[in-house]
C-alpha positions as CSV (number, residue, x, y, z in Angstrom):
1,X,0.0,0.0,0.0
2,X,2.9,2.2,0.6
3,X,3.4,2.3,-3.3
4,X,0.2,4.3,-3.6
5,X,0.6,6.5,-1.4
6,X,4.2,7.6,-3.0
7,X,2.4,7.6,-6.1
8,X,0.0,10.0,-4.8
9,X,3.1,12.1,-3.2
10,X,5.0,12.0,-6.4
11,X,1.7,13.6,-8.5
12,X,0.7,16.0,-5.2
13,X,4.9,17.2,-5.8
14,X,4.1,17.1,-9.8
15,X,0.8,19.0,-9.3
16,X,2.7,21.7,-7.3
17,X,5.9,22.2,-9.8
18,X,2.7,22.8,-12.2
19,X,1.0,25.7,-10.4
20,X,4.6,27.2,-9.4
21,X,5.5,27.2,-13.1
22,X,2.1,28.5,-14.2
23,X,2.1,30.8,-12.0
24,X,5.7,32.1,-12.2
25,X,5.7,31.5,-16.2
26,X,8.3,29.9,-16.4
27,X,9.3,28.0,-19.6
28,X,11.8,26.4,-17.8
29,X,10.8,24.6,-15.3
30,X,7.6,23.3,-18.0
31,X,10.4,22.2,-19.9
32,X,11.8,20.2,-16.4
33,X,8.5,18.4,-16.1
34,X,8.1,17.8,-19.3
35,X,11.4,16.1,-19.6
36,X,10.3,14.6,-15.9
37,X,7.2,13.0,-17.4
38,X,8.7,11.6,-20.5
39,X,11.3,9.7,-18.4
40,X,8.8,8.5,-15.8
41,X,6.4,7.4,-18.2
42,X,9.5,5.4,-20.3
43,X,10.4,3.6,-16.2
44,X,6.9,3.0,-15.6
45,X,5.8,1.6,-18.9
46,X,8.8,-1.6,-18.7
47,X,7.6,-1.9,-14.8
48,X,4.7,-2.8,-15.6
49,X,6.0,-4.9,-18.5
50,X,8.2,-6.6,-15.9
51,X,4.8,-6.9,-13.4
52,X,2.8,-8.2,-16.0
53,X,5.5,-11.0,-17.0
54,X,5.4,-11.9,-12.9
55,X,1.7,-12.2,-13.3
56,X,1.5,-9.7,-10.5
57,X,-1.5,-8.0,-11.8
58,X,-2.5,-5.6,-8.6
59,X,0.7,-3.8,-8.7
60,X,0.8,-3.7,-12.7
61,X,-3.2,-2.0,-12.5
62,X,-1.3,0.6,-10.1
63,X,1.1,1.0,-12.6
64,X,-0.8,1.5,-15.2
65,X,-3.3,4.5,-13.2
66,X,0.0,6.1,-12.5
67,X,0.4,6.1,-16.3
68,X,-3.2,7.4,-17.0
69,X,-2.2,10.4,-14.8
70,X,1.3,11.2,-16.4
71,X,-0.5,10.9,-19.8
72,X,-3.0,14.0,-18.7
73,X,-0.6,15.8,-16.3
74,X,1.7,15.6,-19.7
75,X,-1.4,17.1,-21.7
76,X,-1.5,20.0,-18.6
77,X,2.0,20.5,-19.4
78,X,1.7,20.9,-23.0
79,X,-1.4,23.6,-22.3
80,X,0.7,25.8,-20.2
81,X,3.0,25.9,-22.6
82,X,0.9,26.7,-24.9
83,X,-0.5,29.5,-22.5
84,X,2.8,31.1,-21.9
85,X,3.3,31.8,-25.9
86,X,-0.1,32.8,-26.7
């Protein structure tokens, strides 16, 4: 259980950089999370490969929710971007 509640840390932290960055328009740090969501998404995408494989399908579903969110927190990214040049 302790997995899910780092998960829910990690996108609390993530959520955070977000509104900072929004708020502070800052290209740069978008670009960070950006970069920080790619790289998690890669990690997380061959651990739950590796779950799956192990038949261990309860920690793969986490996996894969944790992936649901970085897809639309990636999106949120994208859109403040977007914001910043507009």
């Amino acid at each position: 259980s302790d997995v899910c509640s780092s998960d829910l840390m990690q996108q609390m932290e993530l959520r955070e950089a977000l509104g900072d960055a929004r708020a502070g328009k800052d290209a740069e740090a978008l670009d960070e999370l950006d970069a920080q969501v790619r790289s998690e998404k890669k990690s997380r995408l061959a651990q739950v490969g590796k779950l799956l494989d192990a038949g261990d399908y309860t920690q793969a579903a986490q996996g894969v929710r944790a992936l649901m969110f970085l897809d639309k927190f990636g999106d949120e990214v994208q859109y403040a971007f977007e914001a910043l040049e507009s």
